[in-house]
C-alpha positions as CSV (number, residue, x, y, z in Angstrom):
1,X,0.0,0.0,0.0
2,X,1.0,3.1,-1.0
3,X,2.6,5.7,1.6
4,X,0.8,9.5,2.9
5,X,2.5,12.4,1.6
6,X,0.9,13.6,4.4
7,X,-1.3,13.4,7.4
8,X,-3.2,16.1,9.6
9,X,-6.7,17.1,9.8
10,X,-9.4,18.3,7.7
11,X,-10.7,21.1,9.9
12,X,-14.0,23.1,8.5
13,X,-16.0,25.3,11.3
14,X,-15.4,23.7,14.8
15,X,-15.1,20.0,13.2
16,X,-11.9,18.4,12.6
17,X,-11.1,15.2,11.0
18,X,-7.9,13.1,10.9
19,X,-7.2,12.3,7.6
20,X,-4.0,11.3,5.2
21,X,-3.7,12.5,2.1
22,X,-2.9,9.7,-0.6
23,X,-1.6,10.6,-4.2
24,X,-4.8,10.7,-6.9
25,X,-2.8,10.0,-9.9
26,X,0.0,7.5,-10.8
27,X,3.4,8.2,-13.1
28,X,3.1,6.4,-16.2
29,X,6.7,8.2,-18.1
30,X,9.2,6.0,-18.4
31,X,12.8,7.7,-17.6
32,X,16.1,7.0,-18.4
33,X,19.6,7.3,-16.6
34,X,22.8,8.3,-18.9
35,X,25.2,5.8,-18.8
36,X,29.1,6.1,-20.4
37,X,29.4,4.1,-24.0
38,X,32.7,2.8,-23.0
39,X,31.6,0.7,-19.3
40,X,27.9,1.3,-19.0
41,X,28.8,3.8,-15.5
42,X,26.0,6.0,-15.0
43,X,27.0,9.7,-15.7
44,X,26.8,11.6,-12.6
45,X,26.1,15.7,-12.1
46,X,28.0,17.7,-10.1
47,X,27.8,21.0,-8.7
48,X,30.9,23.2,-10.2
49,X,31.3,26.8,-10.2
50,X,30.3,28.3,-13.5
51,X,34.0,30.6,-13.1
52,X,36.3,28.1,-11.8
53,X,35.6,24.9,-13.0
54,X,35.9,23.4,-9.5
55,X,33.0,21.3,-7.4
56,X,31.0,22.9,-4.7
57,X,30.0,21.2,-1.5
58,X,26.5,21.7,-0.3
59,X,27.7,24.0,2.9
60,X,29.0,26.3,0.1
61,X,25.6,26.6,-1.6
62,X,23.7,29.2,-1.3
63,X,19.8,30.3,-2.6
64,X,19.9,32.9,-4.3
65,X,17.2,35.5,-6.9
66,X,18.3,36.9,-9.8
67,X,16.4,39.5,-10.2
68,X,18.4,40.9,-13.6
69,X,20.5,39.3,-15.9
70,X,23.6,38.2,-13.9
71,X,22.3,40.2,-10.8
72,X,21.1,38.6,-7.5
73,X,20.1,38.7,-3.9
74,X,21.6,36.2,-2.0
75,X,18.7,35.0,0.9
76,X,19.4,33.2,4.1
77,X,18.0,30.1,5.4
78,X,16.1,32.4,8.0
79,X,14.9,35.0,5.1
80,X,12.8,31.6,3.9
81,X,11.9,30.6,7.1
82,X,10.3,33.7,7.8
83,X,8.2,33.8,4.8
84,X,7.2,30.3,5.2
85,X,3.5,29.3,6.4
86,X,3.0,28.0,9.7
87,X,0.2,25.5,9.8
88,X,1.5,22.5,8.6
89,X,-0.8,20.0,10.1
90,X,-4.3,21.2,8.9
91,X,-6.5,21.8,5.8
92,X,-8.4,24.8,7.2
93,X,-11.9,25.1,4.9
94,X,-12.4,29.0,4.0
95,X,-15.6,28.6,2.2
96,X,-17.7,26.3,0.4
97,X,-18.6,27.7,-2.9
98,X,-20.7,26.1,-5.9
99,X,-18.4,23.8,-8.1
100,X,-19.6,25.5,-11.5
101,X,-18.1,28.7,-10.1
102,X,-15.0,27.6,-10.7
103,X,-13.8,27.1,-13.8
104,X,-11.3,23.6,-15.1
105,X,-8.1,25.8,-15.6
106,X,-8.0,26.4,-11.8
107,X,-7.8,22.5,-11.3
108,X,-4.3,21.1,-11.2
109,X,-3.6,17.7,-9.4
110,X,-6.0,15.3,-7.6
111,X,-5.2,13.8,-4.4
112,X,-7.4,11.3,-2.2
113,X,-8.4,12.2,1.5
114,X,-8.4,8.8,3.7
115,X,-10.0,8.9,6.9
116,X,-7.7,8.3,10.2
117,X,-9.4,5.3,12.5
118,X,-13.0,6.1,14.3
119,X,-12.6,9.1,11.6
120,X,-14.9,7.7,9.1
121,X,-18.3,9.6,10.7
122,X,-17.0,13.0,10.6
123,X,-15.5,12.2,6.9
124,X,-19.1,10.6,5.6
125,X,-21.0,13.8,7.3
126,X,-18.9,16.2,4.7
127,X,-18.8,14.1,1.9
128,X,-22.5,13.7,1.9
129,X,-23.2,17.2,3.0
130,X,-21.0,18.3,-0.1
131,X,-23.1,16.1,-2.4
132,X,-26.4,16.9,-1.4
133,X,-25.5,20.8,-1.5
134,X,-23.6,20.9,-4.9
135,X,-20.7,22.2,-3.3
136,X,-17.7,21.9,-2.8
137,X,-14.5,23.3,0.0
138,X,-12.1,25.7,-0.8
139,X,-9.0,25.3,1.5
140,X,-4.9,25.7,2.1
141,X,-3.1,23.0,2.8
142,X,1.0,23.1,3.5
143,X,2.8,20.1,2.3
144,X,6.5,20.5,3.0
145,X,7.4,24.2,3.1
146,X,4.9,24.9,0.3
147,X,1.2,26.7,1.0
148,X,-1.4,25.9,-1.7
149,X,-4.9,26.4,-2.8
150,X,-6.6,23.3,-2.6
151,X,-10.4,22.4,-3.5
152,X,-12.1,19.8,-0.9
153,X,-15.0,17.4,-3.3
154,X,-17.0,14.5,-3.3
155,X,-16.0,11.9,-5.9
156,X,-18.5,8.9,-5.4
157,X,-17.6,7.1,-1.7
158,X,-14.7,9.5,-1.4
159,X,-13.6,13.0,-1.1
160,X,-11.3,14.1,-3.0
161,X,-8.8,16.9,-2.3
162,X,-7.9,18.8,-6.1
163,X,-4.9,21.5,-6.2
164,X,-5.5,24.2,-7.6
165,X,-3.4,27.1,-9.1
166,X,-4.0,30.5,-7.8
167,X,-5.1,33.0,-9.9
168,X,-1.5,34.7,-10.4
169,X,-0.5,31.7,-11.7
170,X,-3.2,31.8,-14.8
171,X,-3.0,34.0,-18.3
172,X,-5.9,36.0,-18.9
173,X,-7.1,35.1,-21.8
174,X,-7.9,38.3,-23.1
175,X,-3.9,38.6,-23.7
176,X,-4.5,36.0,-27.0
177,X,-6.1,36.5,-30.1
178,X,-9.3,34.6,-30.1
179,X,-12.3,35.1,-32.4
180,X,-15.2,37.0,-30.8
181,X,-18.9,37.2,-31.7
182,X,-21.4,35.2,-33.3
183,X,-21.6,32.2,-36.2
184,X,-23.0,34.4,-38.6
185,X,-19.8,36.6,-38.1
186,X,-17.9,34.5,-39.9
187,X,-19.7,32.9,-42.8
188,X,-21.0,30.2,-40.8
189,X,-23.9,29.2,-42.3
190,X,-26.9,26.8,-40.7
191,X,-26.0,23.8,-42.5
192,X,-22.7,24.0,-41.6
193,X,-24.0,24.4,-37.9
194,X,-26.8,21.7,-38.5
195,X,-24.0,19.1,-39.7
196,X,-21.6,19.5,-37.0
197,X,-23.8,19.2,-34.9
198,X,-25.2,15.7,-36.4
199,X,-21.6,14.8,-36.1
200,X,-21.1,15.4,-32.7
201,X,-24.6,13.3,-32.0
202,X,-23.2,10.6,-34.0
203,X,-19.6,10.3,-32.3
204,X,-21.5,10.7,-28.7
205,X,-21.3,8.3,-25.9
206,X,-20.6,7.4,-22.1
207,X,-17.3,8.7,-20.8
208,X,-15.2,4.8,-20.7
209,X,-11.9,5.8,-19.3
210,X,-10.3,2.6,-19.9
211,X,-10.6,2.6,-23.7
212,X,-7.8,5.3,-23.0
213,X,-4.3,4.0,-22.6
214,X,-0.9,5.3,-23.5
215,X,-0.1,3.0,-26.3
216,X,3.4,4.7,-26.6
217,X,4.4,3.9,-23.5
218,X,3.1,0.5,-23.8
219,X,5.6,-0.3,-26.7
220,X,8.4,1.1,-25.3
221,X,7.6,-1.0,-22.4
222,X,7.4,-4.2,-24.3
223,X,10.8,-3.2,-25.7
224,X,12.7,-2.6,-22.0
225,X,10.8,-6.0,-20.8
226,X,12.6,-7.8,-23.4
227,X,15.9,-6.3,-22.4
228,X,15.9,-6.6,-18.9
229,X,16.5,-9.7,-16.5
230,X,13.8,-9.8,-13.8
231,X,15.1,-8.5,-9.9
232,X,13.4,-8.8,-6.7
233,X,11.1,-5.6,-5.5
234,X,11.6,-4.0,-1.9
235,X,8.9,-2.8,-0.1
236,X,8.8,-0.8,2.6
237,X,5.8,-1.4,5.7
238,X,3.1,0.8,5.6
239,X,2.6,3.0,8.5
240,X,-0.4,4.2,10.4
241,X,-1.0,7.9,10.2
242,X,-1.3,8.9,14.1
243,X,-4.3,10.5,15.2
244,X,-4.3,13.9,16.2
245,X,-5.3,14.7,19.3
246,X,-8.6,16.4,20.0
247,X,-9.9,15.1,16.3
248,X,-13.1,14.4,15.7
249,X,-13.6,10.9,15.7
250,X,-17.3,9.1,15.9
251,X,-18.0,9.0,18.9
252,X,-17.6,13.3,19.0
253,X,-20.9,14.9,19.5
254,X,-21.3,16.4,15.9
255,X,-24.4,18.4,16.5
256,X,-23.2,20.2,19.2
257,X,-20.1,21.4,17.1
258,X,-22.1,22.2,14.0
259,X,-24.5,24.2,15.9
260,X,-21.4,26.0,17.6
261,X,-19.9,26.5,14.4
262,X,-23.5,28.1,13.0
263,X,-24.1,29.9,15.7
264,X,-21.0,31.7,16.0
265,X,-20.2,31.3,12.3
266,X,-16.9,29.8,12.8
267,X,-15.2,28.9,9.9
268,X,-11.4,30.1,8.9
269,X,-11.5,32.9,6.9
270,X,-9.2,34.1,3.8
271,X,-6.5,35.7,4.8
272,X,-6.8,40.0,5.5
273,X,-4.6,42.6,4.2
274,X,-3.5,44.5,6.9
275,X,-5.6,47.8,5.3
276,X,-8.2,45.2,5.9
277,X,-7.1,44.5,9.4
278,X,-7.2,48.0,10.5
279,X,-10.4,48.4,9.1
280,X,-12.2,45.8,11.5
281,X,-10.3,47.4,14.6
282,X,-11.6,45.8,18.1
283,X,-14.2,43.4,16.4
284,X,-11.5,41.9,14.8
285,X,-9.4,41.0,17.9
286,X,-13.1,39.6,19.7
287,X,-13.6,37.3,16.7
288,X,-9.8,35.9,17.3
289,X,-9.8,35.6,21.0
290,X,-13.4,33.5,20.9
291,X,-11.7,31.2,18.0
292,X,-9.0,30.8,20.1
293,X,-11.0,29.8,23.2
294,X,-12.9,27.6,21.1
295,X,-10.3,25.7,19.9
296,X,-8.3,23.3,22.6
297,X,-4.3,23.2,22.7
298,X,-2.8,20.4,19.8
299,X,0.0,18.3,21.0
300,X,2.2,20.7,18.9
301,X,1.6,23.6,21.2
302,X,2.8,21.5,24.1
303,X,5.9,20.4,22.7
304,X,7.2,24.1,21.5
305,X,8.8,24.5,25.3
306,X,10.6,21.6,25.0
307,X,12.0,22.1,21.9
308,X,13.2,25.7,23.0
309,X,14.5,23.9,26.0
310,X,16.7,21.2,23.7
311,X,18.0,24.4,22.0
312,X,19.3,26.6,24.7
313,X,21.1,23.3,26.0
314,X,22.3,22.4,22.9
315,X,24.0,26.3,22.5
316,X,25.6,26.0,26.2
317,X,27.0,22.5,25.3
318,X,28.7,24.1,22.2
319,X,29.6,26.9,24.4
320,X,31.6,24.8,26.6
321,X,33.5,22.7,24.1
């Protein structure tokens, strides 16, 4: 069985449910390694100094922008840090919006949400609640360092979790050249219309996935299965995702949370500007101090002392060496 990329909870209102994420799609490209003519050694990169000629060690290396040809600003380790998100452990539902709002460019990669253990009555309340309203959850999630704008949906018995590009990350297509108006503004006459039309009635049918393969990829296959002398496969044993505490499992009373969540519409909102943040003044710092009371401590928050802890005695050990 395949391993999570990554586990936390789905949290929407007051409601939060351990789940893994599990990769939606599978790698079908066949890649190749270089090897040398002469013994078959696989031809390795190195990192050499464009000047110089010589190899650089990884403590050398440093991240840098270029932000003009042959100009750059070199960052440090904390300049990332301090740009980087700081949930890590929770898809945090911002709004539930109708799935025809959105439009297919916006989509980017599927992944699958699997419930955690005694997690399956929370997961079933949202995926049926998603399907019966036509809607579907618009969320951040942060896998490694990375934030990302994610799209929480229904997809028969499970819920799917869909990337999605921002909207920085799309060209408007008003930059292209495409052909405006109606039929009749280009010769298009009703027979022409009526035909295709026919066509597209004649050619029409259920969507069949299967009748779909890569046939390319399938040949080339059948030509490195012919080559190759069959070896033994390692696997690795699958691990349980742990269960966060203070998840919602199924034995949580759900109506109470849903009606706390309703009544004191609790839901994580998009993130403010700060003109935005000045604008709602005192209100704003009620709403944060209620959410705060309403949510209990994670195991995360507990461990932060230690951790600071390990590090000051780390620094005096190094001190006194």
């Amino acid at each position: 069985m395949a391993r999570p990329i990554w586990s936390g909870t789905l949290s929407f209102g007051l409601l939060n449910i351990p789940v893994s994420l599990m990769s939606g799609e599978r790698k079908t490209d066949i890649s190749f390694r270089m090897l040398d003519s002469r013994n078959n050694s696989p031809i390795r990169y190195e990192r050499v100094n464009a000047e110089t000629g010589e190899e650089v060690a990884w403590k050398d290396i440093v991240k840098a922008f270029e932000y003009d040809k042959g100009s750059y600003v070199v960052l440090e380790p904390d300049d990332i840090k301090s740009a980087a998100p700081e949930s890590h452990d929770a898809i945090e539902v911002e709004a539930f919006v109708d799935v025809d709002q959105i439009g297919p460019q916006y989509f980017e990669k599927p992944y699958v949400l699997v419930p955690a253990k005694k997690a399956e009555k929370g997961y079933v309340l949202l995926r049926e609640a998603l399907a019966r309203t036509g809607k579907i959850g618009i969320a951040r999630v942060v896998i490694r360092t990375r934030e990302s704008l994610c799209a929480v949906m229904p997809q028969g018995n499970a819920l799917l979790l869909m990337m999605m590009r921002y909207p920085q990350e799309l060209i408007d297509i008003e930059e292209y050249r495409i052909p405006e108006g109606k039929s009749e503004d280009y010769r298009i006459t009703a027979k022409e219309l009526e035909f295709s039309e026919q066509l597209i009635a004649t050619m029409s049918g259920e969507w069949e996935p299967e009748q779909y393969q890569d046939e390319f990829r399938q040949r080339l296959q059948d030509v490195i299965t012919k080559r190759m002398k069959d070896k033994g496969v390692v696997r690795h044993g699958d691990q349980e995702p742990e269960v966060h505490e203070h998840a919602a499992t199924n034995v949580v009373d759900f109506m109470e949370l849903l009606q706390q969540s309703i009544a004191g519409k609790k839901r994580t909102p998009a993130k403010k500007t700060k003109a935005a943040a000045d604008e709602d003044g005192a209100d704003g710092k009620e709403d944060k101090g209620s959410r705060q009371t309403a949510k209990k401590p994670t195991k995360k928050a507990a461990k932060k002392p230690a951790k600071k802890s390990a590090k000051k005695a780390a620094k005096k050990s190094s001190k006194a060496a």
